[in-house]
N, C-alpha and C positions, 0 to 999 in steps of 0.2 A: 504494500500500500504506500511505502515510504516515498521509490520509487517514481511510483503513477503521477502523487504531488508534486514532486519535483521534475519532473517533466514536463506538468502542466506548467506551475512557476516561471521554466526556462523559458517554454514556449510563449508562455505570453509576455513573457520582459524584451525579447525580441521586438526590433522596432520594424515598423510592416516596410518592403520592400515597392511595394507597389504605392501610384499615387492613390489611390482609394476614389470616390465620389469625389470629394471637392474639386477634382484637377478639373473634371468636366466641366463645373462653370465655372472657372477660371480662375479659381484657389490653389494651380499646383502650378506655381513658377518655379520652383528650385529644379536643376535637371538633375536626372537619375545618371550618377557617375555608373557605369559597371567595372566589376575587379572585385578583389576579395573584398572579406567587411576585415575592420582593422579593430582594433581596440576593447571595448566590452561587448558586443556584436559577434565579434572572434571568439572570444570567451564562450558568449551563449550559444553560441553554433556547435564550438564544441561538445559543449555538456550537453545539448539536445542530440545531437548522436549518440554520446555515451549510455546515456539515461533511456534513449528509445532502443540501441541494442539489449541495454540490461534489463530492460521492461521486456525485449519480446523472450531473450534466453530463461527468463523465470516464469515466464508464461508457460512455455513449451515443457522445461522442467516440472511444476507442478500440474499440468496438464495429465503427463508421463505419471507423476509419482501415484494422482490420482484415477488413472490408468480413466482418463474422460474421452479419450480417444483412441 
């Protein structure tokens, strides 16, 4: 369960990628650099991978232990 929240956490502290709605009526002037993210982006990026492998190998794990499949 620890897991699950913190991956939720990561993923929502991530800042959105996309210009969302506003751009369309004419609230998205900043332009979208593409290349890595740098800084705490990085960070979140990373531990959203870690956290979503480690969420699916304990899935699968007690999936197994509980023989549900």
């Amino acid at each position: 369960m620890l897991i699950s929240v913190l991956l939720i956490v990561v993923t929502i502290a991530q800042e959105s990628k996309q210009p969302g709605m506003g751009s369309s009526i004419g609230g998205g002037t900043q332009a979208m650099a593409g290349g890595k993210a740098r800084g705490k982006d990085a960070v979140l990026a990373k531990f959203t991978v870690i956290f979503g492998i480690a969420f699916a190998v304990l899935c699968i794990l007690l999936g197994r232990f509980m023989n549900t499949f």
